[in-house]
C-alpha positions, 0 to 999 in steps of 0.5 A, spaced: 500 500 500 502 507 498 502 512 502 498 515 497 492 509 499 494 508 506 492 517 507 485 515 503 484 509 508 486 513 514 481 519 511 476 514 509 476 511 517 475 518 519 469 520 515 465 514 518 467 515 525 465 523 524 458 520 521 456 515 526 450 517 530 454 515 537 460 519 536 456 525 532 451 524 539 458 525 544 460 531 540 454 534 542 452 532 548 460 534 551 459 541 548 452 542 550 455 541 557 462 545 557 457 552 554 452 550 559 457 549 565 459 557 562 453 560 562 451 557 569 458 559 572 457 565 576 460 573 574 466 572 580 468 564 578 472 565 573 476 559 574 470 554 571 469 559 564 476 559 564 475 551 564 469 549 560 473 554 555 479 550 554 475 544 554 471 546 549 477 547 546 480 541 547 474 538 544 474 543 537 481 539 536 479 533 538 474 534 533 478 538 528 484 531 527 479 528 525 476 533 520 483 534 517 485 526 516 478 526 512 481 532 508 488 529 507 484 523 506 479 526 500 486 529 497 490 522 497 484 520 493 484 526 488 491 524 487 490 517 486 484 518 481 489 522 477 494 517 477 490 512 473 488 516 468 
């Protein structure tokens, strides 16, 4: 396997992950509860936004790898197609 097909796979695998209902549903109920544990923070806890903020950072990141193995992915797979014709 190239390394061409090896980052098509990897980026096909990563697109099936961001569209499966379960991981799709933990997305959004992990990001649903780090915006509510901000808006319900108090005006003088600024330790908890501060937190919630960071994870849901951390949370964009996590998603964004994905996101960019499913593009790198999407590319490989144009390269290839252009490779066999």
């Amino acid at each position: 396997m190239t390394d061409l097909e090896a980052e098509r796979d990897r980026g096909q695998r990563a697109a099936a992950i961001l569209r499966d209902p379960i991981v799709e549903q933990a997305f959004d109920e992990i990001r649903k509860s780090y915006v509510s544990a901000w808006e319900q923070s108090s005006a003088s806890d600024t330790d908890e936004r501060e937190q919630a903020y960071y994870l849901l950072k951390a949370l964009q990141s996590f998603r964004g790898h994905f996101e960019s193995a499913v593009q790198t992915g999407k590319m490989a797979s144009q390269q290839l197609d252009g490779l066999h014709k």
